[in-house]
PDB file of N, CA, C and O in Angstrom:
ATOM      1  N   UNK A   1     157.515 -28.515 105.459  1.00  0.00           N
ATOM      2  CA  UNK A   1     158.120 -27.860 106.587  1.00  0.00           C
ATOM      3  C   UNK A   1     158.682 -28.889 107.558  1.00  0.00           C
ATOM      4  O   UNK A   1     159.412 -28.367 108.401  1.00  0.00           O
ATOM      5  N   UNK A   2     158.539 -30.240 107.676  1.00  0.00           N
ATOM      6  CA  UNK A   2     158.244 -31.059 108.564  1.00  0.00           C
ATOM      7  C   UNK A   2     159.962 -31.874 108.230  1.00  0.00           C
ATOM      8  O   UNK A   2     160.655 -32.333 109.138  1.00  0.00           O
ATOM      9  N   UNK A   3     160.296 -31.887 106.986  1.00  0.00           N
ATOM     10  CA  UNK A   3     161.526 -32.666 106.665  1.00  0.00           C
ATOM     11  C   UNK A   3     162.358 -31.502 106.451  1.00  0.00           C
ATOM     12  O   UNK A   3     163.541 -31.827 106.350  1.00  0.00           O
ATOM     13  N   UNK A   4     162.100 -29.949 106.321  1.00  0.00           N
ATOM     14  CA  UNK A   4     163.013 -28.698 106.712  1.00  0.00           C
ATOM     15  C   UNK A   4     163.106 -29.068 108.262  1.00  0.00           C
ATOM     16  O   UNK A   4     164.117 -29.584 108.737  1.00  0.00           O
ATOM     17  N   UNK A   5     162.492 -28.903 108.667  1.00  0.00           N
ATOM     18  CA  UNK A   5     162.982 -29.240 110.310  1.00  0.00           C
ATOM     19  C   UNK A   5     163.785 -30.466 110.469  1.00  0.00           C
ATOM     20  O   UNK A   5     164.639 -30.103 111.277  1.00  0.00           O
ATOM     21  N   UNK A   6     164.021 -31.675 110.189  1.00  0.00           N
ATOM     22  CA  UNK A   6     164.061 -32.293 110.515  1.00  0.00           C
ATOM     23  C   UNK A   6     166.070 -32.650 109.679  1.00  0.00           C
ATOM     24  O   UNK A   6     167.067 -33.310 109.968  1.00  0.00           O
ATOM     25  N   UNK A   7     165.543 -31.546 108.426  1.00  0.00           N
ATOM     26  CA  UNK A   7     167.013 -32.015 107.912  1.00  0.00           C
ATOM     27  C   UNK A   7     168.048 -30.845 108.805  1.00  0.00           C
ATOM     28  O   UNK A   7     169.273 -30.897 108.695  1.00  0.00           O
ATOM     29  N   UNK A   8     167.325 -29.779 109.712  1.00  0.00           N
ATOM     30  CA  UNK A   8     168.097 -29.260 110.380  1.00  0.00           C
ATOM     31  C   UNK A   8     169.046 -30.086 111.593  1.00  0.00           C
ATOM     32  O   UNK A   8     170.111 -29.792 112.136  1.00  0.00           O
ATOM     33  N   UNK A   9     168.099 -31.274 111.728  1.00  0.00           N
ATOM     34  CA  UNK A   9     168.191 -31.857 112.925  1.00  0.00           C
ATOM     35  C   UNK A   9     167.297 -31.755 114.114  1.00  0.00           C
ATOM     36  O   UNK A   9     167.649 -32.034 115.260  1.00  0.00           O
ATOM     37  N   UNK A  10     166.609 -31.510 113.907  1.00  0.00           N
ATOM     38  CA  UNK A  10     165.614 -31.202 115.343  1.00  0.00           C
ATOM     39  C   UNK A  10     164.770 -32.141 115.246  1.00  0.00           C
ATOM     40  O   UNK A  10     164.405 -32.463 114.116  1.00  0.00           O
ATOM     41  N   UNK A  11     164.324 -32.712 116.213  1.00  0.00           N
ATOM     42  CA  UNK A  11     163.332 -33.874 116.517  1.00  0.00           C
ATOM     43  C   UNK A  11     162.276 -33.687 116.227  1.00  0.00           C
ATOM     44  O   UNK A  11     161.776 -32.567 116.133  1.00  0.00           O
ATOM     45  N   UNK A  12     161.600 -34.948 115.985  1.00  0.00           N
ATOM     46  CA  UNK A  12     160.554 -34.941 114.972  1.00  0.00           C
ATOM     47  C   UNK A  12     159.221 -34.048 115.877  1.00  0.00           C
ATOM     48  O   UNK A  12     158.428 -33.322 115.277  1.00  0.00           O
ATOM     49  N   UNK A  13     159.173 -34.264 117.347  1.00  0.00           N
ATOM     50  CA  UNK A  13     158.400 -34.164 117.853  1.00  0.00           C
ATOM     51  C   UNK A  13     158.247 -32.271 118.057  1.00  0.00           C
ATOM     52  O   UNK A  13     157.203 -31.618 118.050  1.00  0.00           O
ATOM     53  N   UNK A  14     159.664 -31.769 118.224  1.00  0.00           N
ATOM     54  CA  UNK A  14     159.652 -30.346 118.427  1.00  0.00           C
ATOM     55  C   UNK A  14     159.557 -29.914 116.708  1.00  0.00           C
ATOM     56  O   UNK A  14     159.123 -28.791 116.451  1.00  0.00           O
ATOM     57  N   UNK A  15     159.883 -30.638 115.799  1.00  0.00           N
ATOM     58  CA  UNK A  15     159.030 -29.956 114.474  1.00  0.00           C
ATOM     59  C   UNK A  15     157.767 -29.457 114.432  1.00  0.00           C
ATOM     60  O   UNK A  15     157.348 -28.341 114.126  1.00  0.00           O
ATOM     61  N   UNK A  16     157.068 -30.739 114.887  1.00  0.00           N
ATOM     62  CA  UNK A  16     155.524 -31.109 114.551  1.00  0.00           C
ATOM     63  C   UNK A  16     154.924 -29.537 116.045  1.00  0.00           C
ATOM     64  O   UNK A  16     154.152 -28.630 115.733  1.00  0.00           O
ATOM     65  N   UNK A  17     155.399 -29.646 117.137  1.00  0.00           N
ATOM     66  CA  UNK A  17     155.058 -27.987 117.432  1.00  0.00           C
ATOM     67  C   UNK A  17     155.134 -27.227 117.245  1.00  0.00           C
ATOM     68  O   UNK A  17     154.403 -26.341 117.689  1.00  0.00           O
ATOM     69  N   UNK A  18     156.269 -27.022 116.292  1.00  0.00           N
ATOM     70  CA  UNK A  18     157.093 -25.688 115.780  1.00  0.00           C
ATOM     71  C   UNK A  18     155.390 -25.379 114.695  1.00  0.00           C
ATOM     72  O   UNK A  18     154.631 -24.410 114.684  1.00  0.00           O
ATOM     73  N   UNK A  19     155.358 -26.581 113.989  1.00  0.00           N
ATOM     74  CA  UNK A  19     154.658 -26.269 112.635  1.00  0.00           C
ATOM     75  C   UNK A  19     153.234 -26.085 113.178  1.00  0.00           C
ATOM     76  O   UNK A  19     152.466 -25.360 112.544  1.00  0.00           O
ATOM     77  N   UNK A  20     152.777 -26.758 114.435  1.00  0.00           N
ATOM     78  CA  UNK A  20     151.719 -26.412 114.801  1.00  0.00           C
ATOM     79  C   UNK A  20     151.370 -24.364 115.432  1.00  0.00           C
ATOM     80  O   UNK A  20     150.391 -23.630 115.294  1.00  0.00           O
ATOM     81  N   UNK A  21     152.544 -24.189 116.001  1.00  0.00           N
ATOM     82  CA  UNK A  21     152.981 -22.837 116.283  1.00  0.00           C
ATOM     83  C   UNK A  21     152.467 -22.141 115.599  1.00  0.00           C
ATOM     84  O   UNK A  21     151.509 -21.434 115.914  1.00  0.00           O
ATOM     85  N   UNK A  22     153.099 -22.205 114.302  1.00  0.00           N
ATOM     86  CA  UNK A  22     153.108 -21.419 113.202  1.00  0.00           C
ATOM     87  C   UNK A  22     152.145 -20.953 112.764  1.00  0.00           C
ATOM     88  O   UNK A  22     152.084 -19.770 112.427  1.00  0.00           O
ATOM     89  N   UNK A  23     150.827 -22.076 112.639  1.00  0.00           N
ATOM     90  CA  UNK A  23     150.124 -22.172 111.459  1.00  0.00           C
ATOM     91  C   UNK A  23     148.729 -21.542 112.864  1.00  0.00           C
ATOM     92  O   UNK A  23     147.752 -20.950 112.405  1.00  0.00           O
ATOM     93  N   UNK A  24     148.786 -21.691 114.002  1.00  0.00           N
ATOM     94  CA  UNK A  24     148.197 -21.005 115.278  1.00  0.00           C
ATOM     95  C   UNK A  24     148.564 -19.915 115.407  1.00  0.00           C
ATOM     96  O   UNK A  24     147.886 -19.441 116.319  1.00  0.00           O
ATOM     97  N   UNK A  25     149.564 -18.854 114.877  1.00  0.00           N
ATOM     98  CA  UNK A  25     149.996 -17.784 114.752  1.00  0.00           C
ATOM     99  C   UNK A  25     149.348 -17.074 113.645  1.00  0.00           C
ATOM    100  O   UNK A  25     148.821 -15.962 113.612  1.00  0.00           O
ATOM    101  N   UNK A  26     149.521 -18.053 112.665  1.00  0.00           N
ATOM    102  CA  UNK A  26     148.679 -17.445 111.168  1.00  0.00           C
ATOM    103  C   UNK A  26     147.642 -17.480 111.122  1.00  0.00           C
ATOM    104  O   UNK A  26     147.248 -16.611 110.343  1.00  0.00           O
ATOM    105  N   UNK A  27     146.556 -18.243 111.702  1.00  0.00           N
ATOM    106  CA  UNK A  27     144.836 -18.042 111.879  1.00  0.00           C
ATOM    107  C   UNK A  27     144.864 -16.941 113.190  1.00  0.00           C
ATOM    108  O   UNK A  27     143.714 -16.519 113.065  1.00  0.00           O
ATOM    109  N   UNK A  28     145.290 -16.369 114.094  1.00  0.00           N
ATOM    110  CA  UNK A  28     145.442 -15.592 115.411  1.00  0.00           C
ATOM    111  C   UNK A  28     145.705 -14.261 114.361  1.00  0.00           C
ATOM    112  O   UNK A  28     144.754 -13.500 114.185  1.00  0.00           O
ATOM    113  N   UNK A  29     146.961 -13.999 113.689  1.00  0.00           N
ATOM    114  CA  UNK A  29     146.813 -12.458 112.731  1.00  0.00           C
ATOM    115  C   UNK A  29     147.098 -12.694 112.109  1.00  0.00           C
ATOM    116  O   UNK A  29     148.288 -12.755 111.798  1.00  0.00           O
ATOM    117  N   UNK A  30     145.499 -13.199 111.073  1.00  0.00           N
ATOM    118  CA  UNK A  30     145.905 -13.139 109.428  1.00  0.00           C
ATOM    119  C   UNK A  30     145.383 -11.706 108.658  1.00  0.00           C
ATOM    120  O   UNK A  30     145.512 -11.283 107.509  1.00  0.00           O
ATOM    121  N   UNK A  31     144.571 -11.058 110.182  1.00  0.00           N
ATOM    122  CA  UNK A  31     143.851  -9.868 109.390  1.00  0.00           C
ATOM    123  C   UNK A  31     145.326  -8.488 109.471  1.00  0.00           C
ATOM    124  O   UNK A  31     145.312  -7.282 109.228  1.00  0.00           O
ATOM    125  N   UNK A  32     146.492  -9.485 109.951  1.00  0.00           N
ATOM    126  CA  UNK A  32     147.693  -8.568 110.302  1.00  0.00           C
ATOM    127  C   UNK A  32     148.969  -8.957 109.157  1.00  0.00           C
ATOM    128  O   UNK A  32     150.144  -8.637 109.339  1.00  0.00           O
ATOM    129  N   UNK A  33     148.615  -9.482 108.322  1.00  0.00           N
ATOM    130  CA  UNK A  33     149.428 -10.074 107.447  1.00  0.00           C
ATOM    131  C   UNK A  33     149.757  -9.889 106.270  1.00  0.00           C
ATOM    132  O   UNK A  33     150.549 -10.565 105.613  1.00  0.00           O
ATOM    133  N   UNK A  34     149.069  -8.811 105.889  1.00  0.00           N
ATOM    134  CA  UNK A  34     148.554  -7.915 104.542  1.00  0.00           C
ATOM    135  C   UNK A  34     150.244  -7.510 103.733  1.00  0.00           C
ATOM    136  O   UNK A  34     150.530  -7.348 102.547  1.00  0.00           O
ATOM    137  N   UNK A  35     151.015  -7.458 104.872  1.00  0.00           N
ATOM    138  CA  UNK A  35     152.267  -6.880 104.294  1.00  0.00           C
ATOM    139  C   UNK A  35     153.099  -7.738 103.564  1.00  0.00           C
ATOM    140  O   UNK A  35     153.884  -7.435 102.665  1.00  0.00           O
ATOM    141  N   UNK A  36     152.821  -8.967 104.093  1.00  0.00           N
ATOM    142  CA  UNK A  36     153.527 -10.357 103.406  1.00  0.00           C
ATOM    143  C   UNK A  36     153.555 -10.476 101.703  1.00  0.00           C
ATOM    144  O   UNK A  36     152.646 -10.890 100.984  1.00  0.00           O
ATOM    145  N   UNK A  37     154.897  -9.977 101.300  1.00  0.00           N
ATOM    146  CA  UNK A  37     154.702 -10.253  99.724  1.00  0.00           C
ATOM    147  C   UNK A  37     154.905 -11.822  99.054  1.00  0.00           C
ATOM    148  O   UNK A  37     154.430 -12.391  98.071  1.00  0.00           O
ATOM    149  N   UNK A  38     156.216 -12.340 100.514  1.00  0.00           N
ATOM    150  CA  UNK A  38     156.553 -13.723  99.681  1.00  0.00           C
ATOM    151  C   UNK A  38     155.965 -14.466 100.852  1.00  0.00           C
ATOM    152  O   UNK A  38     156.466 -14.222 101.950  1.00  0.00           O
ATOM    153  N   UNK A  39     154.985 -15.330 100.786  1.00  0.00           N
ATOM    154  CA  UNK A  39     153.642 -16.341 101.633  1.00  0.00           C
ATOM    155  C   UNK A  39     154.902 -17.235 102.296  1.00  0.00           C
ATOM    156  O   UNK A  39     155.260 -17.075 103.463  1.00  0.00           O
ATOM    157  N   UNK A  40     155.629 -18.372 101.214  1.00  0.00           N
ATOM    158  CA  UNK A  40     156.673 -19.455 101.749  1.00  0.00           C
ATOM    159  C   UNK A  40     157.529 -19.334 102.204  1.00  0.00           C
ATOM    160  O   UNK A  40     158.050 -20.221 102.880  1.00  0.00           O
ATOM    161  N   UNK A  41     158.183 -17.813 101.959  1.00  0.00           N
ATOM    162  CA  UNK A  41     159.611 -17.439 103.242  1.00  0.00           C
ATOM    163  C   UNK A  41     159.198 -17.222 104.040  1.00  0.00           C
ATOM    164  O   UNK A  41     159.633 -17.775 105.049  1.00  0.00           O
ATOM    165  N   UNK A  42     157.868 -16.098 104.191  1.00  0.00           N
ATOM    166  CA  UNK A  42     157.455 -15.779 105.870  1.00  0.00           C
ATOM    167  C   UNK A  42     157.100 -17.229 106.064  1.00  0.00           C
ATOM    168  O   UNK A  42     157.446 -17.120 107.240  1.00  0.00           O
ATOM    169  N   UNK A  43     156.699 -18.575 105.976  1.00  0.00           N
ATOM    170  CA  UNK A  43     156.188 -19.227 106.431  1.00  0.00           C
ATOM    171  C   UNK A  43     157.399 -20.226 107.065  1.00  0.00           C
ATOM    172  O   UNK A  43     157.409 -20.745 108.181  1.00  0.00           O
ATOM    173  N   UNK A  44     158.457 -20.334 105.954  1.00  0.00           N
ATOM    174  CA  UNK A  44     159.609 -21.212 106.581  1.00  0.00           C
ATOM    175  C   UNK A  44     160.577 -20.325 107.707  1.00  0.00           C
ATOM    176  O   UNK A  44     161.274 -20.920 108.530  1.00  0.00           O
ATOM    177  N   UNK A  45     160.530 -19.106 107.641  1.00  0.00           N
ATOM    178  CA  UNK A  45     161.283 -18.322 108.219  1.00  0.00           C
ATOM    179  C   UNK A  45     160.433 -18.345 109.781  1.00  0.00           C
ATOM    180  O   UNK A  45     161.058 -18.379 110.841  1.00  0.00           O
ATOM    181  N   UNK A  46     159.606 -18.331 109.743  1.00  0.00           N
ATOM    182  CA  UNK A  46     158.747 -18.527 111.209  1.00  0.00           C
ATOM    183  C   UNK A  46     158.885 -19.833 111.738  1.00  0.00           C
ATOM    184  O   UNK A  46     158.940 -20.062 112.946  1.00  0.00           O
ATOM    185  N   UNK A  47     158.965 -21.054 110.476  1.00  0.00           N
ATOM    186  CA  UNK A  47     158.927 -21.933 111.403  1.00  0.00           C
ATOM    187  C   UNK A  47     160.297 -22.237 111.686  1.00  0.00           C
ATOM    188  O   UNK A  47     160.401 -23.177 112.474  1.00  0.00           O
ATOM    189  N   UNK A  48     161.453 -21.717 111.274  1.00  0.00           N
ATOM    190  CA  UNK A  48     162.747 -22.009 111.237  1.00  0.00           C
ATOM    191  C   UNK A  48     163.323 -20.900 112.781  1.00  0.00           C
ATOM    192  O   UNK A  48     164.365 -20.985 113.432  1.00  0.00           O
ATOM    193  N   UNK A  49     162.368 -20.117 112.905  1.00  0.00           N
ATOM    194  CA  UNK A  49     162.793 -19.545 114.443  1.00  0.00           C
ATOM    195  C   UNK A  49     161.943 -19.659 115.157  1.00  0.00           C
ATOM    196  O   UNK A  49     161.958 -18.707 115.939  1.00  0.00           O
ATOM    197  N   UNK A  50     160.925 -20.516 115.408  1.00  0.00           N
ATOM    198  CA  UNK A  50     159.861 -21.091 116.532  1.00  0.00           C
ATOM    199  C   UNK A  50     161.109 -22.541 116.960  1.00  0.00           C
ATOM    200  O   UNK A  50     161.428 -22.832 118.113  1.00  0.00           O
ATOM    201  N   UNK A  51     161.598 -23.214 115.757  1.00  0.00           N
ATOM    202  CA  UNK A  51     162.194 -24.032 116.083  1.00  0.00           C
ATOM    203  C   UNK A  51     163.668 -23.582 116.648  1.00  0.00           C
ATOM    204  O   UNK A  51     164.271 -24.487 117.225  1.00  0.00           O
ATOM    205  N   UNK A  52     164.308 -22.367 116.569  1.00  0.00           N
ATOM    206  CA  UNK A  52     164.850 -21.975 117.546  1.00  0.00           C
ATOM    207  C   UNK A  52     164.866 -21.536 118.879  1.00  0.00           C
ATOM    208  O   UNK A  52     165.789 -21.551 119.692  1.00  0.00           O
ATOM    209  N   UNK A  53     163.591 -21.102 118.994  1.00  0.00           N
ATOM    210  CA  UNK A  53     162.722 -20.773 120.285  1.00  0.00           C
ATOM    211  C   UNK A  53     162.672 -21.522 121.007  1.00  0.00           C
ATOM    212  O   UNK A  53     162.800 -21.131 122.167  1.00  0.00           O
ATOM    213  N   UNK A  54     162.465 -22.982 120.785  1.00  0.00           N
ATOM    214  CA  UNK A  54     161.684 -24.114 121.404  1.00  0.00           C
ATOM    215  C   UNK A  54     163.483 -24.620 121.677  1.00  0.00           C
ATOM    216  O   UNK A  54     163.947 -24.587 122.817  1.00  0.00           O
ATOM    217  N   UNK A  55     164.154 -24.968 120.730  1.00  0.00           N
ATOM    218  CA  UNK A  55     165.603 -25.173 121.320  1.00  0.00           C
ATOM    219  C   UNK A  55     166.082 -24.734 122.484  1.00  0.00           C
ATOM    220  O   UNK A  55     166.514 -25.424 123.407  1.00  0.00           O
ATOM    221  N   UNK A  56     165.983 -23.371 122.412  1.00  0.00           N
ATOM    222  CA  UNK A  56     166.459 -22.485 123.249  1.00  0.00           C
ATOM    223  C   UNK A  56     165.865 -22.722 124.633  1.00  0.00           C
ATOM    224  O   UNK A  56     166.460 -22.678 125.710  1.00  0.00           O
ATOM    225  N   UNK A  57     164.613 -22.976 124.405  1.00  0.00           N
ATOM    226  CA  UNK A  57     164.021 -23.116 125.422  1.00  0.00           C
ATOM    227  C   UNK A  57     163.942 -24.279 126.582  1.00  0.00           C
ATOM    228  O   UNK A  57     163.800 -24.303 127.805  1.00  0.00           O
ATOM    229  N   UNK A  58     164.169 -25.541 125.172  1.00  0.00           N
ATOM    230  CA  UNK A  58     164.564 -26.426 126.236  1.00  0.00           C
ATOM    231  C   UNK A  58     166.131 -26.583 126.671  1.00  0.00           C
ATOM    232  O   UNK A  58     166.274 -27.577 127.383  1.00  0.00           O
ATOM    233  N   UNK A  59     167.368 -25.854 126.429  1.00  0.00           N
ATOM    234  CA  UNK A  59     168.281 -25.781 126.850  1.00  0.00           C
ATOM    235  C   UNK A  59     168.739 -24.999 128.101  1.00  0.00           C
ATOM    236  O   UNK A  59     169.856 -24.748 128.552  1.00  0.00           O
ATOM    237  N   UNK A  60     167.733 -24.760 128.423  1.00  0.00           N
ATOM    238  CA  UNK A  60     167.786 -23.234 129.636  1.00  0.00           C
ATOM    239  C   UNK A  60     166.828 -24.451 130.757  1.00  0.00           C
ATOM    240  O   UNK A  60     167.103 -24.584 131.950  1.00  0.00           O
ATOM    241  N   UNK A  61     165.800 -25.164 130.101  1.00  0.00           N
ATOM    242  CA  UNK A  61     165.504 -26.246 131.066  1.00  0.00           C
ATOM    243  C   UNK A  61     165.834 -27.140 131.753  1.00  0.00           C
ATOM    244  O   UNK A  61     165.458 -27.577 132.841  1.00  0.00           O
ATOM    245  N   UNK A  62     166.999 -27.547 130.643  1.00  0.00           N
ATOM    246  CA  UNK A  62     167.779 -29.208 130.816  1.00  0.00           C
ATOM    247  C   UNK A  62     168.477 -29.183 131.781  1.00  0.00           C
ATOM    248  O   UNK A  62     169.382 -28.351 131.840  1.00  0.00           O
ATOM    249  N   UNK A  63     168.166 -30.448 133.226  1.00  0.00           N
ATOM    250  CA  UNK A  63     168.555 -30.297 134.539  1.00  0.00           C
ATOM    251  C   UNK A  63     170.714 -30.973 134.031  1.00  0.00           C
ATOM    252  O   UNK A  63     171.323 -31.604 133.167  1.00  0.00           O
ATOM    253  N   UNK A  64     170.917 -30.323 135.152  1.00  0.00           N
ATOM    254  CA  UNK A  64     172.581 -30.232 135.123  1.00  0.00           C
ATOM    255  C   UNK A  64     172.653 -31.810 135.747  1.00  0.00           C
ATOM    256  O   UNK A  64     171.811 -32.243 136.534  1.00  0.00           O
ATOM    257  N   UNK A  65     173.717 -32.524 135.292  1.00  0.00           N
ATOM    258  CA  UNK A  65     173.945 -33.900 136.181  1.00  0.00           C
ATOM    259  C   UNK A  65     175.652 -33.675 136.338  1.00  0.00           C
ATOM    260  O   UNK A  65     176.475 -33.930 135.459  1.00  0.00           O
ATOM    261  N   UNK A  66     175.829 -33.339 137.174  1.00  0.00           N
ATOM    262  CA  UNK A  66     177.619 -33.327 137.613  1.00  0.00           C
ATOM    263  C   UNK A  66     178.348 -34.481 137.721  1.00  0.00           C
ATOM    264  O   UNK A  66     179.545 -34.650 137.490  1.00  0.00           O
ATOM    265  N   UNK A  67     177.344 -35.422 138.171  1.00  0.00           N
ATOM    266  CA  UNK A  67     178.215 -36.687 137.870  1.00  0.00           C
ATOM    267  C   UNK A  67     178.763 -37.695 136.747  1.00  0.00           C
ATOM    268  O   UNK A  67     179.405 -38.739 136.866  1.00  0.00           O
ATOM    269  N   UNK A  68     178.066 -36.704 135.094  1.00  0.00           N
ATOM    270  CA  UNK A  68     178.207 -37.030 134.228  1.00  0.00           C
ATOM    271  C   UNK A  68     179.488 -36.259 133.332  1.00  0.00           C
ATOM    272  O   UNK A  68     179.787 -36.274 132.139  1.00  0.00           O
ATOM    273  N   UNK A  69     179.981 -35.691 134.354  1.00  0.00           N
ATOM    274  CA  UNK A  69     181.145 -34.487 133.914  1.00  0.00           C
ATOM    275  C   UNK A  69     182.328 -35.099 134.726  1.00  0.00           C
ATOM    276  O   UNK A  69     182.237 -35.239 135.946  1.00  0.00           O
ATOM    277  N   UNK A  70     183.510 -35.484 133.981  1.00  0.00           N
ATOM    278  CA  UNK A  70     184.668 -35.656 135.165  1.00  0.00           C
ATOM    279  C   UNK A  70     185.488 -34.097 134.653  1.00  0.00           C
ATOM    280  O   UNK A  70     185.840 -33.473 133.652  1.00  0.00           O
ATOM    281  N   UNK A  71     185.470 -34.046 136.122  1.00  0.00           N
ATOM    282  CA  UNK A  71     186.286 -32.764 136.448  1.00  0.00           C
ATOM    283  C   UNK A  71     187.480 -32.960 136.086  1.00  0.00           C
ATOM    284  O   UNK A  71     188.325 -32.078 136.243  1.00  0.00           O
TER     285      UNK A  71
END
């Protein structure tokens, strides 16, 4: 999961949470998981939109610098 993230481009460091995410999601409801037929898509597919989450998230954070913009 760790070089799927990483061949997306996302930093090594927001992988390694993404995958920690994930796998803290899956011990939290595994007694909710019963429906899961294919184990490795739900597993890359979660971590492939935690790592959108976390993108997203730090882009809504990232402070504005105007003086790095010529008008």
């Amino acid at each position: 999961m760790y070089s799927y993230g990483l061949s997306f481009g996302f930093r090594a460091d927001d992988c390694m949470d993404a995958i920690h995410d994930v796998f803290l999601k899956l011990f939290a409801q595994k007694n909710e998981l019963h429906h899961v037929s294919n184990f490795r898509f739900y597993l890359f597919s979660s971590f492939r939109n935690r790592l959108l989450d976390i993108k997203k998230r730090q882009n809504l954070t990232e402070p504005f610098d105007a003086k790095s913009y010529t008008f």
